[in-house]
Structure formats: structure tokens, C-alpha cells
N, CA, C and O atoms as a GROMACS GRO file, in nm:
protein
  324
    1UNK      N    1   0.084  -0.119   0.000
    1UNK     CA    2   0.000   0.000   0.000
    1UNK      C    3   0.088   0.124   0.000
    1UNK      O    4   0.188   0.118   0.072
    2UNK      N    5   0.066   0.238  -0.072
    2UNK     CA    6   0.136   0.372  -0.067
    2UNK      C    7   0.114   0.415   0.057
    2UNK      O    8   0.031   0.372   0.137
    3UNK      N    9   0.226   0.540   0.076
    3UNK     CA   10   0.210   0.596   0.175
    3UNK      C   11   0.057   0.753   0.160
    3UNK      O   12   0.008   0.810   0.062
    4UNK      N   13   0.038   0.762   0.276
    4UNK     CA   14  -0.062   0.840   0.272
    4UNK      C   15  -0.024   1.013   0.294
    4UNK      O   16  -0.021   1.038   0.415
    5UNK      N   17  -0.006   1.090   0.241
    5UNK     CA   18   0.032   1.211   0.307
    5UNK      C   19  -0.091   1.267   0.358
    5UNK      O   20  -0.211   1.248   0.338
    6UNK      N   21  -0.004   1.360   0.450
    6UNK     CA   22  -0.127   1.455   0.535
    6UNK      C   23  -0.114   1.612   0.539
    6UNK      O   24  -0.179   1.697   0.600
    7UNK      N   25   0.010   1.623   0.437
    7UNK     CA   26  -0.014   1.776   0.418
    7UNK      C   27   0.061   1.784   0.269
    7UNK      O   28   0.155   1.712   0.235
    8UNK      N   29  -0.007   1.896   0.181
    8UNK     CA   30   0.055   1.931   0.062
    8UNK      C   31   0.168   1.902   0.050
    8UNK      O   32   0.204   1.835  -0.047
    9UNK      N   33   0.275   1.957   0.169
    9UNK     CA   34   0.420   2.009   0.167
    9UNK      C   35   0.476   1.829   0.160
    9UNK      O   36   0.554   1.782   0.078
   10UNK      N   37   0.435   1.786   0.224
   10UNK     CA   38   0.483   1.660   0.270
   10UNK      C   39   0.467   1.600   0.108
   10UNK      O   40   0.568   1.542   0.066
   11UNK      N   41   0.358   1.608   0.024
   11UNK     CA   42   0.362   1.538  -0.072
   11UNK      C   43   0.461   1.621  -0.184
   11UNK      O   44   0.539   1.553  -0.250
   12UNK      N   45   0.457   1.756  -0.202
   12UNK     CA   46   0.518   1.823  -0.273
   12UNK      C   47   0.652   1.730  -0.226
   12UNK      O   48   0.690   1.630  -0.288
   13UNK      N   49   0.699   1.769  -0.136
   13UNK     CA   50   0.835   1.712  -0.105
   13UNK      C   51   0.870   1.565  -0.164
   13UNK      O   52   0.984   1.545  -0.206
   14UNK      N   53   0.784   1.474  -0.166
   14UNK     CA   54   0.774   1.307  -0.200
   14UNK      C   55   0.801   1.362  -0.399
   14UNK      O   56   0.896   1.375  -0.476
   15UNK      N   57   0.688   1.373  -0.403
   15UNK     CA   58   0.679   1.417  -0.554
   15UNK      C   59   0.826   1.473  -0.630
   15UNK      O   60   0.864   1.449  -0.745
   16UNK      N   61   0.884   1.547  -0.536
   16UNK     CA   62   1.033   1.614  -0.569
   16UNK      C   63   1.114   1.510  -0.582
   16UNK      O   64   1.189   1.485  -0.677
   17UNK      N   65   1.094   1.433  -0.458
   17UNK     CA   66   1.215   1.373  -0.448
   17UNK      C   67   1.183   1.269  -0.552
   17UNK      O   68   1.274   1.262  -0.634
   18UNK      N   69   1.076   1.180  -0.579
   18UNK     CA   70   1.063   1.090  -0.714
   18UNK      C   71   1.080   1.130  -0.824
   18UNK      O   72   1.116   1.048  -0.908
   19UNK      N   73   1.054   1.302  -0.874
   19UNK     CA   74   1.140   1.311  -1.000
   19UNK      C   75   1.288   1.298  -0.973
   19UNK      O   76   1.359   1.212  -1.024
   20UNK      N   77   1.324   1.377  -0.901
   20UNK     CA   78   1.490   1.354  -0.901
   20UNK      C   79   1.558   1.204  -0.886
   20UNK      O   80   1.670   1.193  -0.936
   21UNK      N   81   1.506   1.094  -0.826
   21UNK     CA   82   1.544   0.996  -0.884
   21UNK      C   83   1.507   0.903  -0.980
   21UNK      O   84   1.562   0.796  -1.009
   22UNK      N   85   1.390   0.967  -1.036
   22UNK     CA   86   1.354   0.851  -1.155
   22UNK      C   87   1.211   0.780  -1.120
   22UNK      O   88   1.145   0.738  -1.215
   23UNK      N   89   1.158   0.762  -0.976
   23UNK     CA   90   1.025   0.721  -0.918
   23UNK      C   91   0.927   0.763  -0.989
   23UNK      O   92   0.832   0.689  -1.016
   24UNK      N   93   0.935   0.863  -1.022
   24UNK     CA   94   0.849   0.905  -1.092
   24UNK      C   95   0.708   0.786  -1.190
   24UNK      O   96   0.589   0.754  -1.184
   25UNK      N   97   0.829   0.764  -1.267
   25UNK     CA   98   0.790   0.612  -1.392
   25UNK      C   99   0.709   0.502  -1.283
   25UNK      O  100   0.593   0.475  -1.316
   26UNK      N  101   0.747   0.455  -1.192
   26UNK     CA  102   0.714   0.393  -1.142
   26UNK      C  103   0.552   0.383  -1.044
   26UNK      O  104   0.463   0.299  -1.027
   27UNK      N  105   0.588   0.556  -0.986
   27UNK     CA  106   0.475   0.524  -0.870
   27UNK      C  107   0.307   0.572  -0.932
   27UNK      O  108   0.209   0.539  -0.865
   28UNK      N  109   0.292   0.643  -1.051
   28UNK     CA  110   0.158   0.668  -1.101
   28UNK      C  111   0.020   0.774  -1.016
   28UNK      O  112  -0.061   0.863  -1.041
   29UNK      N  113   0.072   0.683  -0.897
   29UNK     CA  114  -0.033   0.821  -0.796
   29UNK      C  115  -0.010   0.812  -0.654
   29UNK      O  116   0.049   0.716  -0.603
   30UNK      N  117  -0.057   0.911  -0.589
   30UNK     CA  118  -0.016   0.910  -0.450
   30UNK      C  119  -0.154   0.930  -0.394
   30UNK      O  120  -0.248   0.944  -0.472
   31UNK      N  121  -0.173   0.933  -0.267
   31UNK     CA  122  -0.289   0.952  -0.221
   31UNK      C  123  -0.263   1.063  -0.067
   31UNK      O  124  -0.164   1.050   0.005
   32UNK      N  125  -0.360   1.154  -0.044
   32UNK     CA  126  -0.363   1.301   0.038
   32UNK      C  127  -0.467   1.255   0.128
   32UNK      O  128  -0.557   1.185   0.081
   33UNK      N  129  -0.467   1.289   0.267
   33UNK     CA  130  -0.597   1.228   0.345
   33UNK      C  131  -0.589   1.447   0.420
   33UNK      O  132  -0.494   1.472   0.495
   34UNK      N  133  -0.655   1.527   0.398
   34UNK     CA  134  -0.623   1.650   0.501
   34UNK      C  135  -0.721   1.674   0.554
   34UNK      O  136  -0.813   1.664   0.473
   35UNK      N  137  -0.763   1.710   0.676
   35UNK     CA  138  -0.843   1.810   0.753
   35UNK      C  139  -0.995   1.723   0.670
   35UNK      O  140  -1.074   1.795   0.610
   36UNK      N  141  -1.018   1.578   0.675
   36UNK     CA  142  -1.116   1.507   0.690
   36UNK      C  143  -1.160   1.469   0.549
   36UNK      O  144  -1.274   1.426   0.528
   37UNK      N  145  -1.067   1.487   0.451
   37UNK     CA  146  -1.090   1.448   0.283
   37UNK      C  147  -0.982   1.395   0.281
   37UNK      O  148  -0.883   1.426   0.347
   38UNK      N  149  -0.999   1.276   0.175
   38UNK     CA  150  -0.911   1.211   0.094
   38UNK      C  151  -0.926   1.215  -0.052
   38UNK      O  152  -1.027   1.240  -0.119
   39UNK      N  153  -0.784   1.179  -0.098
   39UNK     CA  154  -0.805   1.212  -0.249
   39UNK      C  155  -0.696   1.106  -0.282
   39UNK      O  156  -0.610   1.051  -0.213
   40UNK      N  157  -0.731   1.098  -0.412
   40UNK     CA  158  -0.612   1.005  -0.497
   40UNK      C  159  -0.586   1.115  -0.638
   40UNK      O  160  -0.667   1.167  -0.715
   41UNK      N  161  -0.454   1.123  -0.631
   41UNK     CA  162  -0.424   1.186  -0.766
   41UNK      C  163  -0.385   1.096  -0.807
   41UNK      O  164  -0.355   1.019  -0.715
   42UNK      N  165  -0.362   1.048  -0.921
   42UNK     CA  166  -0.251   1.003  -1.039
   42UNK      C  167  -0.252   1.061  -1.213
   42UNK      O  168  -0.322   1.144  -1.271
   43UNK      N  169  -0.167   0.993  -1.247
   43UNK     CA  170  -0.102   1.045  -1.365
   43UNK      C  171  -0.044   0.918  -1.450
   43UNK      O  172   0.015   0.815  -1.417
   44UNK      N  173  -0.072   0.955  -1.535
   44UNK     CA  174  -0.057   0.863  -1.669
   44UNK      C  175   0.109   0.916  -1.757
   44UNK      O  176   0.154   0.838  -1.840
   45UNK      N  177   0.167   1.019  -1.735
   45UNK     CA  178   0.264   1.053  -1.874
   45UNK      C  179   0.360   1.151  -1.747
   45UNK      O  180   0.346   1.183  -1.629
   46UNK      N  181   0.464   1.172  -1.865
   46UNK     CA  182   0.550   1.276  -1.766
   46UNK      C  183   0.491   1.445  -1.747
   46UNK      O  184   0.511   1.513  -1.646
   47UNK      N  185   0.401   1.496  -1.894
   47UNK     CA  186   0.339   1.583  -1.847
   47UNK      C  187   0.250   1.598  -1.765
   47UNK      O  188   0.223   1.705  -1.710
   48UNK      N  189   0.184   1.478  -1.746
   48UNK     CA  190   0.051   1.520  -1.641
   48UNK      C  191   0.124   1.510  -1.469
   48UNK      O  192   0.088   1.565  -1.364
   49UNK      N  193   0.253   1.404  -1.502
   49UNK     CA  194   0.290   1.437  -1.387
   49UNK      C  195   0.363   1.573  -1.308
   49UNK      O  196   0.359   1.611  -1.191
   50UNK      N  197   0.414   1.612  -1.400
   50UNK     CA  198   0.459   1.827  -1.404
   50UNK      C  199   0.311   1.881  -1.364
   50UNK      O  200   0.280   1.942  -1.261
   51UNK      N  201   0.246   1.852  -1.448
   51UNK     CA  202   0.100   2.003  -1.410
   51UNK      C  203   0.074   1.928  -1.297
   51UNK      O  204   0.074   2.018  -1.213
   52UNK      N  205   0.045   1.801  -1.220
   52UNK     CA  206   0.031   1.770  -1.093
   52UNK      C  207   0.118   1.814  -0.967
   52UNK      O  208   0.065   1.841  -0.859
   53UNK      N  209   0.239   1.820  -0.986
   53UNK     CA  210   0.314   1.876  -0.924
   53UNK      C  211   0.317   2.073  -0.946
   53UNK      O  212   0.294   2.162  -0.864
   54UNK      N  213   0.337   2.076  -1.022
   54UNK     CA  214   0.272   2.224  -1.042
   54UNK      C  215   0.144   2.273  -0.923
   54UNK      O  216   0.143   2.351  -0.827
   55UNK      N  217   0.068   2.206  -0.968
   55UNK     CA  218  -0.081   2.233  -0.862
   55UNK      C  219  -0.030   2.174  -0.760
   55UNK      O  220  -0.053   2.257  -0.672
   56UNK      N  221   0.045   2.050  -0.690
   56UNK     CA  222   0.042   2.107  -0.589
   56UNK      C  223   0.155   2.153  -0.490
   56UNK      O  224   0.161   2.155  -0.367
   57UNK      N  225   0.239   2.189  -0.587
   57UNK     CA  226   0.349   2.317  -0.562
   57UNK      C  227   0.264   2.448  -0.524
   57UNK      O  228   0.324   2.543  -0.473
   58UNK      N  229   0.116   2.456  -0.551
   58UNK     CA  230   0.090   2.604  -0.520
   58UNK      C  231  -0.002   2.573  -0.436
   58UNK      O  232  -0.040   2.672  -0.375
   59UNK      N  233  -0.080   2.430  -0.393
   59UNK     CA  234  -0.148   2.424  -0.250
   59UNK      C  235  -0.068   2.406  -0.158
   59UNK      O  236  -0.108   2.434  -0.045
   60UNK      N  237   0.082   2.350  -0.176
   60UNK     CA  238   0.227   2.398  -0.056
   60UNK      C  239   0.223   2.494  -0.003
   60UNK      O  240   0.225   2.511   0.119
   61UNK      N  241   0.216   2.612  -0.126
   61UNK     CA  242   0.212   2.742  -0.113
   61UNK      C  243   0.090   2.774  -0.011
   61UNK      O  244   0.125   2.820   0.097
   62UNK      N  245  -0.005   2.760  -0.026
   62UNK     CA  246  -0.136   2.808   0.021
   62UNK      C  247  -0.141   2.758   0.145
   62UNK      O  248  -0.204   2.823   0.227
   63UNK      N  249  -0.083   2.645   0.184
   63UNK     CA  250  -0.108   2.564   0.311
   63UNK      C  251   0.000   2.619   0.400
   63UNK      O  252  -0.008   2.623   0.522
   64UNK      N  253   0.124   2.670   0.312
   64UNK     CA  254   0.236   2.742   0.450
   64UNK      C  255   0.193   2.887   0.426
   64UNK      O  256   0.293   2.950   0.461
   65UNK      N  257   0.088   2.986   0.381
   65UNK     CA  258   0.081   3.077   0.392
   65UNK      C  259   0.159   3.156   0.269
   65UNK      O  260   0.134   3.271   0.232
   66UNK      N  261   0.218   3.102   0.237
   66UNK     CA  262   0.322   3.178   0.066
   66UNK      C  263   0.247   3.237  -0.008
   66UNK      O  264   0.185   3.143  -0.058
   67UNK      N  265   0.202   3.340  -0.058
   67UNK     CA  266   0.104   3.361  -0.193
   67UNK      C  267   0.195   3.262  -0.284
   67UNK      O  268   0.305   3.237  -0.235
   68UNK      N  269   0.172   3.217  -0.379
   68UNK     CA  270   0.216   3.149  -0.510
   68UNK      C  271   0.285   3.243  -0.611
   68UNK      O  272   0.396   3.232  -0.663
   69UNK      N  273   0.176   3.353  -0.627
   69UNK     CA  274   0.210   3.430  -0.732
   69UNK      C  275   0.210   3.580  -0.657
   69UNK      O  276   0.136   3.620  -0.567
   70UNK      N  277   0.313   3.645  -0.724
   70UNK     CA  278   0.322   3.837  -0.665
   70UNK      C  279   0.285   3.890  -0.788
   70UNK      O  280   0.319   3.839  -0.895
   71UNK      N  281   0.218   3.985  -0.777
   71UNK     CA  282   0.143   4.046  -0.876
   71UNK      C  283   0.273   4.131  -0.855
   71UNK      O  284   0.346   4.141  -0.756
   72UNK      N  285   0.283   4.208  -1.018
   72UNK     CA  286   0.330   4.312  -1.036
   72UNK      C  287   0.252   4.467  -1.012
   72UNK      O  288   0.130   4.477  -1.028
   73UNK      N  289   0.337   4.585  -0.971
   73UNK     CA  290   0.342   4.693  -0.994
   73UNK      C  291   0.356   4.804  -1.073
   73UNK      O  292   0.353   4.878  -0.975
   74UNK      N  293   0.370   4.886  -1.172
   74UNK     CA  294   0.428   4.994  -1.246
   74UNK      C  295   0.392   5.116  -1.205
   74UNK      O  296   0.284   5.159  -1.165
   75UNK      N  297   0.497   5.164  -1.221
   75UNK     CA  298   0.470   5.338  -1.228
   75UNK      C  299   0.402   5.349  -1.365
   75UNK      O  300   0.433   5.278  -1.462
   76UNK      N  301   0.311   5.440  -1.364
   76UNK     CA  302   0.183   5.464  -1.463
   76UNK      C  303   0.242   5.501  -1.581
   76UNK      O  304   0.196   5.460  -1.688
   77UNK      N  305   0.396   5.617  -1.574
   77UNK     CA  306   0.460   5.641  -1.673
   77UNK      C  307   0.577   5.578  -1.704
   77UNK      O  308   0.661   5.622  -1.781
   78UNK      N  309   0.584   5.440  -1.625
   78UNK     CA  310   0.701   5.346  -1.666
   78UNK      C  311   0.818   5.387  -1.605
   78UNK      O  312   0.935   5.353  -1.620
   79UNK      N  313   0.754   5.480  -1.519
   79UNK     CA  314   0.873   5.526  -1.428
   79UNK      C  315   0.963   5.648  -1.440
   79UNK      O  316   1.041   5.704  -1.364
   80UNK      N  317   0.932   5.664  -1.538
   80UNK     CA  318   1.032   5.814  -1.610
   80UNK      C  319   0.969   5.934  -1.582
   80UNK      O  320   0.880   5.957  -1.664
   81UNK      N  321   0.985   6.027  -1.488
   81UNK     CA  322   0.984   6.124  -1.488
   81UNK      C  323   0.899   6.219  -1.396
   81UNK      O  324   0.908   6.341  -1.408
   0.00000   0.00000   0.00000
């Protein structure tokens, strides 16, 4: 039986470490139990396994408080003057 994670970070982290050695090919899906839901992701190809990790590279984010994304700023005249 897989292991079960119980927080984003924890799986983000698993997920990391199976691309960097190659697990990847092998493990297909993992399974998330948090705050009274469970889920099964998996993945079929090496892209679906990126946009999976992608998403949940940014519920990591959301779960330690990180925004994901910083919006940009400009000066109205690009700054000049």
C-alpha cells in the first residue's frame, strides 16, 4: 500500500524527491488524506505528472501561507519622470 500524506508540503516534497530519482515512472499516484478528505491523484505521462506537481506546488504554497504568485506593480509612466 502507498504511503498516505497529510499535508501538501509533505507530498510536494515526495513528488520532488521521485522526479529527481527517476520514481516518478514507477509510482503513477499518491494519495492526500487532510483536515477530513481524501483524495487520490494520479497520472498517466510525464506531463501530467509536471502540471500535478505544479498544482500542488501552489497548495504547498497556500497551506504554508506563501502567496504562489506576486502580482506586479508599475509606475503609470514606466517610471520616467
Amino acid at each position: 500500500m502507498a504511503a498516505v500524506f497529510t499535508t501538501w508540503t509533505a507530498l510536494k516534497g515526495q513528488m520532488l524527491e521521485d522526479l529527481a530519482s527517476g520514481n516518478w515512472r514507477k509510482v503513477s499516484s499518491y494519495s492526500l488524506s487532510t483536515a477530513g478528505s481524501s483524495r487520490s491523484i494520479t497520472y498517466r505521462s510525464f506531463s501530467e505528472f509536471r502540471e500535478i506537481l505544479a498544482w500542488v506546488t501552489d497548495q504547498a504554497a497556500v497551506e504554508s501561507g506563501v502567496p504562489a504568485y506576486h502580482g506586479r506593480t508599475y509606475a503609470a509612466d514606466g517610471g520616467r519622470g
